[in-house]
N, C-alpha and C positions, 0 to 999 in steps of 0.2 A: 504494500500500500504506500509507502513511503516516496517509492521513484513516481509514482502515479502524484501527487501531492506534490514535487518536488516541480513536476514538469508543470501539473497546473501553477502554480505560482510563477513561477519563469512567462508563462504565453501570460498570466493578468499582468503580467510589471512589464509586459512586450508593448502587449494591446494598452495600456493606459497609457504609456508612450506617444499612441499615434490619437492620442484625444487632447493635447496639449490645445488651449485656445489661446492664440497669437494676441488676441486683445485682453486684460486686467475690465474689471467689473466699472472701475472709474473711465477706461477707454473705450466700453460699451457704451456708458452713459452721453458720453461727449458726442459717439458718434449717431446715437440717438436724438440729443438734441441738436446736431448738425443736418441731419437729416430732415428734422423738421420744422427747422430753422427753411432750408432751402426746400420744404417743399410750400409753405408760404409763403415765402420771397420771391422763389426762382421763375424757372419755366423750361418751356419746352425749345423757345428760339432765346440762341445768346452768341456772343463770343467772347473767346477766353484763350490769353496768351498761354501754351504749354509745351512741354519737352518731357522726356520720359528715358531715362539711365538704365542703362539693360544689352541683355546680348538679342540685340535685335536690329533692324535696317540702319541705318548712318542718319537719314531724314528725322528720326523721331529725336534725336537729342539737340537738336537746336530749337531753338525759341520760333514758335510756329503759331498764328494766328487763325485757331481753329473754329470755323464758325457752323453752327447748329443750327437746326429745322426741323422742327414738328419732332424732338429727340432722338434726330440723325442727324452724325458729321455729314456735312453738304461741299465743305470747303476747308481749304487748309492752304494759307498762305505762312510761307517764311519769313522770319521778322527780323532773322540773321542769315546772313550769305551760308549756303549749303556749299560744301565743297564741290568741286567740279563734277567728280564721280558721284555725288548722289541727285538722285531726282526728287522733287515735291512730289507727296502722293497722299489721299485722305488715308490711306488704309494704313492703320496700328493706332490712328487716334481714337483717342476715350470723352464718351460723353460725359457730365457730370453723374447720372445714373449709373454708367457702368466703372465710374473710379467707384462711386457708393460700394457698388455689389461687389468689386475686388476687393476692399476691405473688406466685406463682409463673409468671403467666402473662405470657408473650413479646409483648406488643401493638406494635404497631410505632412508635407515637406515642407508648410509654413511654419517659421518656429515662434515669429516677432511682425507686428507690423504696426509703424508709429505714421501716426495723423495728426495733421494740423488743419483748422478749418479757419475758413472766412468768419470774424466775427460778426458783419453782419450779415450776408447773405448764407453761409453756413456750410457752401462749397468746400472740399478738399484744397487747400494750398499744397500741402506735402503732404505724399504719402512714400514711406518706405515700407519695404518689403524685402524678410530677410529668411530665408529657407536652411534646411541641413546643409550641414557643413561638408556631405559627403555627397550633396545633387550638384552637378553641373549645371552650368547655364542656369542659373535659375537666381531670383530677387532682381529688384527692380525698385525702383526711384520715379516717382512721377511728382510733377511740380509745374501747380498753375500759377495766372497772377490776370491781371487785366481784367476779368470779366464784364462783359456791361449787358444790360437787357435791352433790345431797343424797346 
């Protein structure tokens, strides 16, 4: 009975491993009242200057002038010179809705994720995203600023 006992305890301290929530109860709260902060504020049409740190295309970390529609990127102008080799493209940009739901979402490789919101509108300024230390490619930095509603 003992090896049987031995191995259950091993898989519960395996599996409670992969239940870790990246967000503290105080950073649930914030991101709650961020949330509803900008679902009264915000909207569905806006733009908002953004760049995004990651192993991902070259276009996304420069400061990009991403403008939204009925809660779809419609446009995406650079606000900084792209290097030669990269092109402008709307695709990897994130609506305010979908930075929400990447904070909010349980991945298993997330270890940590730190937010900062617009005090008044309630939008994401920063968001870091920090995963194991044993996944490749993975965590990511995203950072707005500008927002306006017409």
């Amino acid at each position: 009975m003992r090896p049987l006992r031995s191995v259950l305890v091993a898989f519960l301290v395996l599996v409670s491993g992969c239940f870790n929530d990246p967000l503290s109860s105080s950073e649930e709260r914030q991101l709650r009242e961020a949330k509803e902060l900008w679902a009264e504020k915000g909207g569905l049409n806006y733009t908002v200057e953004s760049r995004l740190s990651c192993f991902c295309p070259t276009h996304l970390a420069y400061w990009t002038k991403v403008t939204v529609r009925n809660g779809a990127v419609t446009a995406a102008e650079p606000v900084d010179p792209l290097p030669a080799f990269a092109e402008p493209s709307i695709v990897g940009w994130s609506t305010i809705a979908e930075l929400f739901a990447r904070i909010e979402e349980r991945d298993a490789v997330v270890t940590d994720i730190d937010a900062r919101f617009d005090p008044a509108l309630g939008y994401p300024l920063e968001v870091t995203i920090r995963c194991q230390s044993n996944v490749a490619d993975c965590g990511s930095s995203y950072t707005t600023r500008n927002l306006t509603i017409p």
